[in-house]
N, C-alpha and C positions, 0 to 999 in steps of 0.2 A: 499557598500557590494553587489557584486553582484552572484546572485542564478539562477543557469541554471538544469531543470532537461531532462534525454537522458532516451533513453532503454538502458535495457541492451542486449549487442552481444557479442558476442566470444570475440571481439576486446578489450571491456574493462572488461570483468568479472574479471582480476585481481586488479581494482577499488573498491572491493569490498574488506571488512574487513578480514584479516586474519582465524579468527574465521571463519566468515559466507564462504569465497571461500572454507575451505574446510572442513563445516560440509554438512552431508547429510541425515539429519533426516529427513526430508520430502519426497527427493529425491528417497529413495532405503526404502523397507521392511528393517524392524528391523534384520533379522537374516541376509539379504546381506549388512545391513550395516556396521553388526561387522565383517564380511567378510574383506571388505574394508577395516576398520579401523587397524584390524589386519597385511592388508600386505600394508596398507599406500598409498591405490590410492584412498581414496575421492577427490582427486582434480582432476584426468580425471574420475571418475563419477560424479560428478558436474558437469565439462563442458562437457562430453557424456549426461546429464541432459538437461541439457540448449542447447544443439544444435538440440535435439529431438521435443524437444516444440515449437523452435524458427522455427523447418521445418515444423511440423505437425498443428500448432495450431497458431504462430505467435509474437508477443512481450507477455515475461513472467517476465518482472520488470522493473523497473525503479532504477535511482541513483539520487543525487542533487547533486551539488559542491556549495560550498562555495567560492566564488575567485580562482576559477579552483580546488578547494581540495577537494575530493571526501567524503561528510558529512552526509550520511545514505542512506538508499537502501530502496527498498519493493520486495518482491518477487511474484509473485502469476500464478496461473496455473489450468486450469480444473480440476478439481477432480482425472476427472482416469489418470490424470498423475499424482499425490501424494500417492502416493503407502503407509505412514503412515497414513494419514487422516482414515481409515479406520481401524484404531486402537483406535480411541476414542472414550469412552462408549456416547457422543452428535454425532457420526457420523448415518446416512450418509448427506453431503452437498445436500443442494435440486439439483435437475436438472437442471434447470435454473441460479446457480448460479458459478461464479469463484472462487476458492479458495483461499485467499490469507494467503500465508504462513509463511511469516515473513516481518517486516519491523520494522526497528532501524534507531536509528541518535546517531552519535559520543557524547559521554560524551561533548566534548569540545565544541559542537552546542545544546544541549540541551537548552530547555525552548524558541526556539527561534522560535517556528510557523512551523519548518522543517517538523516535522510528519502531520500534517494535509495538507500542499501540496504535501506530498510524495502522502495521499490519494484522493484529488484531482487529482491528474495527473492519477492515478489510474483509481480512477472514470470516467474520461475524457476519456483514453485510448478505456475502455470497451464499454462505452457507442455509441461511433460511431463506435461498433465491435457488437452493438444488442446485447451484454449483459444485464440482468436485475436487476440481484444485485451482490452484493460480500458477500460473509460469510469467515467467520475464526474464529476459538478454541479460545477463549480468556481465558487467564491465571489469578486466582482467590487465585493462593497460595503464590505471594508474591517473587516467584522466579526469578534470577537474568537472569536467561537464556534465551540468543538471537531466542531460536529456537519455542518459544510459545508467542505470544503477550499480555502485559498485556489488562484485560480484562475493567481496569478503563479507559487506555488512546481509547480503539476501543467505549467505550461511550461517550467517548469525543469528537469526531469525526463523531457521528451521526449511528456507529452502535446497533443497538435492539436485545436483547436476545430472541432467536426463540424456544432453547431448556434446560431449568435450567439444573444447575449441579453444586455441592461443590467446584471442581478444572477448570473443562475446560467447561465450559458455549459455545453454541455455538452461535454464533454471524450475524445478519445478516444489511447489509446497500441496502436498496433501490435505486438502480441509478436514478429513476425517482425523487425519491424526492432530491436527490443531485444535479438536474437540475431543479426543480423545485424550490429551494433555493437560486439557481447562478441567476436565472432570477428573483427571488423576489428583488435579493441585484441589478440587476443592473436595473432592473424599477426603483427601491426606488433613485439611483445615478440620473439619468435620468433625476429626478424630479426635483432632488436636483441642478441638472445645469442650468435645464431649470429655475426654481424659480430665481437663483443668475442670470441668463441671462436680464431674466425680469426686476429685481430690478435694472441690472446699467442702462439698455434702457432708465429707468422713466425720464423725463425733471427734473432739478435742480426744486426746487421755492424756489425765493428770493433770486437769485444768489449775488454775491458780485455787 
């Protein structure tokens, strides 16, 4: 099986799930989004969306595939291009951090490690962008909807609750310490080859 994760560009945002290419809760204030919805162009403000960010600011998500099949996403973006974010009684995102807005993996990839490299890559992206952390709403009610992330799987993943709340908790991951992690796992590896390196070097005793 093999897993490749890209940004997302113009070129493939139609890669992206049916649902998520053309909702735009994030994207657009609440009263232009029913605008939209009403005359049926979420899909060119989405990609009017994505081509803003991708000129002013620079890669705003990622995709994985599965054996070339396109197997969940992540979305994220500055703050003041999330024109919703500032609807939620845990707003506002600190200054220093990116917002990330959504990310899902396909029912049929589920259970399979996808979500934590979506955030990894994530992590990685920002991080050689002098990003400091990520934050995002994490969702507390159980709901089925793509457009708020649950808030069990973002502590799974190593993000900390910065601001309590009953429904949408906000959410924050330190970059440093998500590199601070990667370099613990691969010291610990390191050791672990060196040690087996050492062990076959030893001379036999009492060979045949």
């Amino acid at each position: 099986m093999s897993r490749r994760v890209v940004g997302v560009t113009l070129d493939n945002l139609d890669h992206l799930p049916q649902r998520c290419r053309r909702c735009v809760f994030w994207e657009l204030a609440p009263h232009v989004r029913e605008q939209a919805e009403e005359f049926g162009e979420t899909e060119l403000e989405k990609e009017a969306w994505v081509s803003s960010v991708l000129l002013e600011w620079g890669s705003c998500g990622r995709i994985i595939y599965v054996d070339g099949v396109p197997a969940g996403y992540a979305i994220y973006a500055p703050p003041a291009a999330v024109p919703r974010a500032g609807a939620f009684p845990t707003a506002p995102v600190s200054a220093d951090a990116v917002l990330l807005t959504a990310l899902r993996v396909q029912p049929e990839y589920e259970r399979g490690g996808l979500g934590r490299i979506l955030v990894q890559n994530v992590a990685k992206d920002l991080t050689r962008r002098g990003v400091k952390a990520v934050e995002a709403f994490g969702d507390l009610t159980g709901s089925v909807s793509d457009c708020v992330i649950p808030a069990g799987f973002l502590q799974q993943v190593g993000f900390k609750t910065v601001r309590q709340h009953p429904k949408w908790p906000r959410m924050r991951l330190e970059l440093r310490t998500a590199i601070s992690w990667k370099e613990d796992v691969e010291a610990a590896l390191e050791r672990l080859l060196s040690s087996v390196t050492i062990k076959t070097a030893e001379p036999m005793v009492g060979g045949a």
